[in-house]
N, C-alpha and C positions, 0 to 999 in steps of 0.2 A: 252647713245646710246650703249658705250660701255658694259654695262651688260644686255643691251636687246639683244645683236649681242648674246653674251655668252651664256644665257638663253634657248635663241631657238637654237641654236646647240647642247646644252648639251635633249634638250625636242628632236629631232628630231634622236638623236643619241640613244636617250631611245628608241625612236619609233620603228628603225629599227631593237635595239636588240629583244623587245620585239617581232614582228612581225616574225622573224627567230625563235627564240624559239616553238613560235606557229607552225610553219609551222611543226616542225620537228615533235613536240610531237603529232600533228594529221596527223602524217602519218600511216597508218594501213599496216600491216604484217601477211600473211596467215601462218607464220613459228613463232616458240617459237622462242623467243630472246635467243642468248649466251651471256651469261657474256664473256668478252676478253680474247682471249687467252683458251676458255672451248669448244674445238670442242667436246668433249664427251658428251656435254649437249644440242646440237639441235636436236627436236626435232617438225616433221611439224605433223600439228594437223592430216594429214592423217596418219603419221606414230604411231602417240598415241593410244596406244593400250593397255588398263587397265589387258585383262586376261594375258598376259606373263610372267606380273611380278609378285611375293606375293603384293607389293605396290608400287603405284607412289609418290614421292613426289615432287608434282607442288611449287614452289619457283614465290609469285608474286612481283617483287619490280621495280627495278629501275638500269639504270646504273650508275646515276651517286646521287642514295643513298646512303649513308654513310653505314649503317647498311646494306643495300643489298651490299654493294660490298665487306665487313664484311665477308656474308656469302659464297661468290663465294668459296673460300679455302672448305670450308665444304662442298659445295655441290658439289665439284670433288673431294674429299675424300669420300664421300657418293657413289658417280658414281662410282668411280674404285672401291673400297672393297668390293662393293657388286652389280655388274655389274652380270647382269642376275636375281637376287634377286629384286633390286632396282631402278625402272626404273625415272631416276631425269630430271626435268623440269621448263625452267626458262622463263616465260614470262617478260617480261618489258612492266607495266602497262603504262607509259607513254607515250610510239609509238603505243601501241594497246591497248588502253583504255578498248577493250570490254572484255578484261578476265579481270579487276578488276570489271566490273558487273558483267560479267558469273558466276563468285563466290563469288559475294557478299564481294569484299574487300572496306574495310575504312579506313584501315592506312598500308604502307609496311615498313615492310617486313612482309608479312605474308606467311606461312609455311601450305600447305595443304596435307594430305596424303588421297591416294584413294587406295580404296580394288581393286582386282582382279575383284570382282563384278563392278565395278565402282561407290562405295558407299564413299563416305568420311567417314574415321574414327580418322579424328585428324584433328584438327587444331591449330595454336599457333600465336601470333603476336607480333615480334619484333625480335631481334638477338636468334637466335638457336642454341647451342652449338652442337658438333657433338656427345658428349661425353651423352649429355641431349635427341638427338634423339633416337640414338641407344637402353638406359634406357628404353625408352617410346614403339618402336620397339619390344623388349625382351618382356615388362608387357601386350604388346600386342597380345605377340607369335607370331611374325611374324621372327623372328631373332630367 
């Protein structure tokens, strides 16, 4: 009796974590997520405006991915050194699922860059170093 009392409190305690998780991760957000602590990186989809910049670089991952939260450092070194240049953006697929279809994401972190035009000209998936954007930036003339 004793490990059936156990069983189903440890099953009901699953229950409730799972069912909180869900709740969070389907909540939707008309505003780009910041990474913690990156006020220089929100950015609401009416403010998103591809001609000001030479390139956007939209950042889709996660808050609490490993490899996206990797990148948070780089992409507010991205933001400040080249603010007005570089206009940087961090969706968290999680709470608003619909920019990993919007752009067609299947694994994060993935790294998208969009022209002035509002054309994608780069994309990459997985940890982005800042030193490997920049490189890609310059071969693109954009830097």
């Amino acid at each position: 009796m004793k490990k059936l009392t156990i069983a189903l409190l440890i099953l009901v305690s699953f229950s409730l974590f799972c069912s909180q998780n869900s709740e969070e991760q389907a909540s939707d957000s008309k505003t780009a997520q910041k990474p913690k602590n990156e006020e220089n990186l929100i950015i609401t989809d009416e403010q998103l405006d591809f001609s000001k910049y030479k390139v956007t670089f939209i950042e889709l991952g996660a808050d609490k991915c490993i490899p996206c939260i990797v990148m948070q450092p780089v992409m507010r070194e991205i933001a400040q050194e080249y603010k007005g240049t570089i206009q940087v953006v961090f969706y968290d697929v999680w709470k608003t699922p619909k920019y990993a279809k919007n752009y067609g994401i299947q694994m994060i972190p993935t790294q998208v860059f969009i022209d002035k035009n509002g054309e994608e000209i780069f994309r990459h998936v997985g940890f982005y170093a800042k030193k490997e954007i920049v490189k890609m930036l310059k071969e693109k003339h954009i830097l």
